[in-house]
C-alpha positions as CSV (number, residue, x, y, z in Angstrom):
1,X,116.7,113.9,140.5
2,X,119.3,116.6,142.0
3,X,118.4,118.6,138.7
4,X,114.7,118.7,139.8
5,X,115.4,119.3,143.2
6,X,117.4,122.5,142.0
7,X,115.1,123.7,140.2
8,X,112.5,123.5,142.5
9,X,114.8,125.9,144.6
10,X,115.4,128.3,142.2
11,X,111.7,128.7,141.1
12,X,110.5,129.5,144.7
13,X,113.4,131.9,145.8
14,X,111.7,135.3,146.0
15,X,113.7,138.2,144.7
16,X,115.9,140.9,147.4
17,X,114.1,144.2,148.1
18,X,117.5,146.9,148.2
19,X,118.1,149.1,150.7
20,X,117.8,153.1,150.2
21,X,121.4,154.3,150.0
22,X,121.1,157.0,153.1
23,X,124.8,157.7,152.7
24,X,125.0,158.4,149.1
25,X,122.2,160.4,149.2
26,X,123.7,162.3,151.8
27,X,126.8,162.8,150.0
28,X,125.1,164.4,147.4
29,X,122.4,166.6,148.8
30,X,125.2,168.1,150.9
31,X,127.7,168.6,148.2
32,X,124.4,170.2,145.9
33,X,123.3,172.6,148.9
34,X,126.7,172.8,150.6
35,X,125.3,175.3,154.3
36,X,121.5,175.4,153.6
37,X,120.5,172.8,156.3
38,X,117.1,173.2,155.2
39,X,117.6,172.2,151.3
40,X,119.8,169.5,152.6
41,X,116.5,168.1,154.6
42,X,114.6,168.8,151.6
43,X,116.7,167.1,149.1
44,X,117.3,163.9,151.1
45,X,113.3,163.8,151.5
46,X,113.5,164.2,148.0
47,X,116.0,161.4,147.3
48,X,113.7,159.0,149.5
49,X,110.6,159.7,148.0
50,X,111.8,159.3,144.9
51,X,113.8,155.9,145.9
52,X,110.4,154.1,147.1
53,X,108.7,155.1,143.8
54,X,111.6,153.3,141.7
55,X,111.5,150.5,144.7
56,X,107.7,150.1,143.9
57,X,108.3,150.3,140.2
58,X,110.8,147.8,140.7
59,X,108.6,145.8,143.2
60,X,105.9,145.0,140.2
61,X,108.3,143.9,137.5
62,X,110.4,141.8,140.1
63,X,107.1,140.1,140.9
64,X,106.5,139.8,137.1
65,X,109.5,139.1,136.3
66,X,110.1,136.5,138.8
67,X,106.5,135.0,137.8
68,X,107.4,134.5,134.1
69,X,110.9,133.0,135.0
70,X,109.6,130.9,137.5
71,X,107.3,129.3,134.8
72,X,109.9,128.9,132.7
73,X,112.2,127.0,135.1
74,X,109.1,125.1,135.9
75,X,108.7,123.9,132.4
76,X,112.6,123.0,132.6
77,X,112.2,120.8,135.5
78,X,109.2,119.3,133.8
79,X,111.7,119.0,130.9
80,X,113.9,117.7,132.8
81,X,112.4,114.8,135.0
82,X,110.8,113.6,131.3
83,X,113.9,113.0,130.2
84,X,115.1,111.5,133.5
85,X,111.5,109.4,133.5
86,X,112.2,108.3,129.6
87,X,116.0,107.3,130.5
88,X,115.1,105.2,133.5
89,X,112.9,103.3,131.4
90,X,115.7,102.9,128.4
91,X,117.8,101.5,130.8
92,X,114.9,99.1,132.6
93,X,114.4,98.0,128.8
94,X,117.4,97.5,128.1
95,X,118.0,95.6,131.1
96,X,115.5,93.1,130.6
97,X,117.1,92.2,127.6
């Protein structure tokens, strides 16, 4: 039964959104355009924009992903509380013998 219970966790834990890495991107749009405060703005605008387009990419096959593994892990815990279900009755069976 802890098997099922375990399962059940895992299938209904919801995946991590990541943060945007301000510091990195920081690091490299001021190394890139070393004095031009301007470019520096631009780039880190840049960076962002182009980190919430891969975070939304990301977003949709997470949320596929997560759908198709969760069905799978359903059909696991299905799996296994047949075969919990099948050995309780061995044992009851044999048992009453």
């Amino acid at each position: 039964m802890r098997t099922l219970t375990a399962c059940l966790i895992l299938t209904l834990s919801p995946a991590a959104a990541l943060a945007f890495p301000a510091d990195t991107a920081k690091q490299k749009c001021e190394a890139e355009w070393a004095g031009d405060f301007e470019m520096q703005a631009y780039c880190m605008d840049q960076q962002r924009q182009g980190w919430q387009e891969v975070e939304q990419q990301r977003a949709g096959l997470d949320n596929a992903m997560s759908a198709s593994l969760a069905t799978s892990k359903a059909r696991t815990c299905v799996f296994h509380f047949q075969k919990y279900m099948l050995e309780q009755a061995s044992e009851r069976k044999c048992n009453g013998f």
